[in-house]
C-alpha positions in Angstrom: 22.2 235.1 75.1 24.8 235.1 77.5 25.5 239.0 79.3 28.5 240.1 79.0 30.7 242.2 81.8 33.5 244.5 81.6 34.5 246.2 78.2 32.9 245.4 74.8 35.0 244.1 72.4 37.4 246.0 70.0 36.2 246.0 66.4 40.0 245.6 65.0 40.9 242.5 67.3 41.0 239.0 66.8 39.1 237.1 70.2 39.9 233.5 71.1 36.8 232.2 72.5 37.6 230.3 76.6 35.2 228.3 77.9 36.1 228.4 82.2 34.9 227.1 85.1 34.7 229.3 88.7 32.7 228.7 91.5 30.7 230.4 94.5 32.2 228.2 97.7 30.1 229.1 100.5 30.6 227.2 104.8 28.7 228.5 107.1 28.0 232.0 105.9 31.2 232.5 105.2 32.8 232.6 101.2 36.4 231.1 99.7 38.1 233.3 97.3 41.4 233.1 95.6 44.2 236.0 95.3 46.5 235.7 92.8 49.5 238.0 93.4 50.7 238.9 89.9 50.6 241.2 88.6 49.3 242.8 91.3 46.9 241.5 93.8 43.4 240.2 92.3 40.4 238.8 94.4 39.0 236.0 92.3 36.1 233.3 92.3 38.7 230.1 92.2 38.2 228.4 89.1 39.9 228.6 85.1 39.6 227.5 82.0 38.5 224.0 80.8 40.8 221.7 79.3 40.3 219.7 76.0 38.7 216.5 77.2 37.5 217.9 80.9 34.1 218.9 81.4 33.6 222.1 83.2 32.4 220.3 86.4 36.0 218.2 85.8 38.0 221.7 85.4 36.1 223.1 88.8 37.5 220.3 90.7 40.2 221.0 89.4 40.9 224.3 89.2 39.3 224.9 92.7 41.9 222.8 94.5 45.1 224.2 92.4 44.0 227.5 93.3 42.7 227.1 97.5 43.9 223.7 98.4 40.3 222.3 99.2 38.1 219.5 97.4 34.7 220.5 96.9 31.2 218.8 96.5 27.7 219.3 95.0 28.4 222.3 92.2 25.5 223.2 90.9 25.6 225.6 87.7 23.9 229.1 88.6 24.3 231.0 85.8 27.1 232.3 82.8 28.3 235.3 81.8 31.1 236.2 79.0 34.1 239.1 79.1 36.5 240.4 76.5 40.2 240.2 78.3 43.6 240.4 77.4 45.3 237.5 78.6 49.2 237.7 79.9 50.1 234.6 80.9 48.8 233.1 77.3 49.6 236.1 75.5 46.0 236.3 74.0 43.2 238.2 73.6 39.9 236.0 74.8 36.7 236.1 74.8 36.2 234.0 78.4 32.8 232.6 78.7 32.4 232.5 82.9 30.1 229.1 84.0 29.6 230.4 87.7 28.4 227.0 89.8 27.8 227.4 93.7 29.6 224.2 96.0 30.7 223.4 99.3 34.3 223.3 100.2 34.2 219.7 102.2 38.2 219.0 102.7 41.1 221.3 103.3 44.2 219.2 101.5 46.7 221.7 101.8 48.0 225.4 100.9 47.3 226.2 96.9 49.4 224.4 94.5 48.8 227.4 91.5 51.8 229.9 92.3 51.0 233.3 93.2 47.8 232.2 94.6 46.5 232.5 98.3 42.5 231.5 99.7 41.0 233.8 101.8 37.7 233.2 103.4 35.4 236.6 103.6 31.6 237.3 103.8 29.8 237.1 100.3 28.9 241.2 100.8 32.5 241.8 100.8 33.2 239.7 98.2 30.4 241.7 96.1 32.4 244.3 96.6 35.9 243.1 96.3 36.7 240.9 93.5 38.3 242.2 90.8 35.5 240.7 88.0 32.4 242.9 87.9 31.0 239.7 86.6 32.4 238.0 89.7 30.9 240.7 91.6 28.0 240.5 90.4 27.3 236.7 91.3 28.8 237.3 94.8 26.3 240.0 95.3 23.2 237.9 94.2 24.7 235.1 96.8 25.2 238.3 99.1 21.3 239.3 98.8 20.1 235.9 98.6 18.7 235.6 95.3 21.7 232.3 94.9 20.8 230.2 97.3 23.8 227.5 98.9 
């Protein structure tokens, strides 16, 4: 069984079920997020949903460098967890099942190429207590306390 975060679902809604990607990117001590501006600023772990035909480790890559510019190596798959959302930009309510993966950011290509998105580098304790997930939250803080290990 997969925990879930956030709000349970509603009993008179229709879910569409999104398998996604998002990752843990730790260098030296310190941890890259993503904020995406709009609709109002949001503190994310980079990553998104996987597309028909990608595996998730494929839609990491991915995702990670549309979102913070940088290439990443070694994910490793530390756990899952699930969240009922509405969805703006597909117009759809989801169920998201989160696979959270720890990896290193190795190469710095350029600035994000996903609008409205900006990496920040913080501490893993502020990220615990920043991002706008409590799912996401949650993993940062096991990074935080050292239960996930890089």
């Amino acid at each position: 069984m997969i925990p879930r975060f956030g709000a349970p679902p509603q009993r008179d809604r229709s879910y569409v079920r999104r398998v996604g990607a998002y990752a843990l990117l730790t260098r030296d001590g310190r941890m890259l997020v993503t904020c995406q501006s709009d609709p109002h600023p949001d503190l994310q772990l980079p990553g998104g949903g996987v597309d028909p035909g990608e595996s998730p480790v494929m839609a990491l890559h991915r995702e990670v460098y549309e979102e913070t510019g940088w290439h990443i190596r070694g994910p490793r798959r530390v756990g899952a967890y699930r969240r009922f959302t509405y969805m703006p930009e597909y117009d759809l309510w989801a169920e998201k099942i989160c696979l959270i993966y720890i990896a290193r950011p190795t190469l710095r290509i350029g600035p994000p190429t996903e609008p409205l998105h900006e990496a920040l580098w913080t501490t893993p304790l502020v990220a615990a207590r920043s991002l706008g997930s409590t799912g996401d939250r949650h993993f940062a803080s096991l990074l935080a306390s050292k239960i996930i290990r890089p």
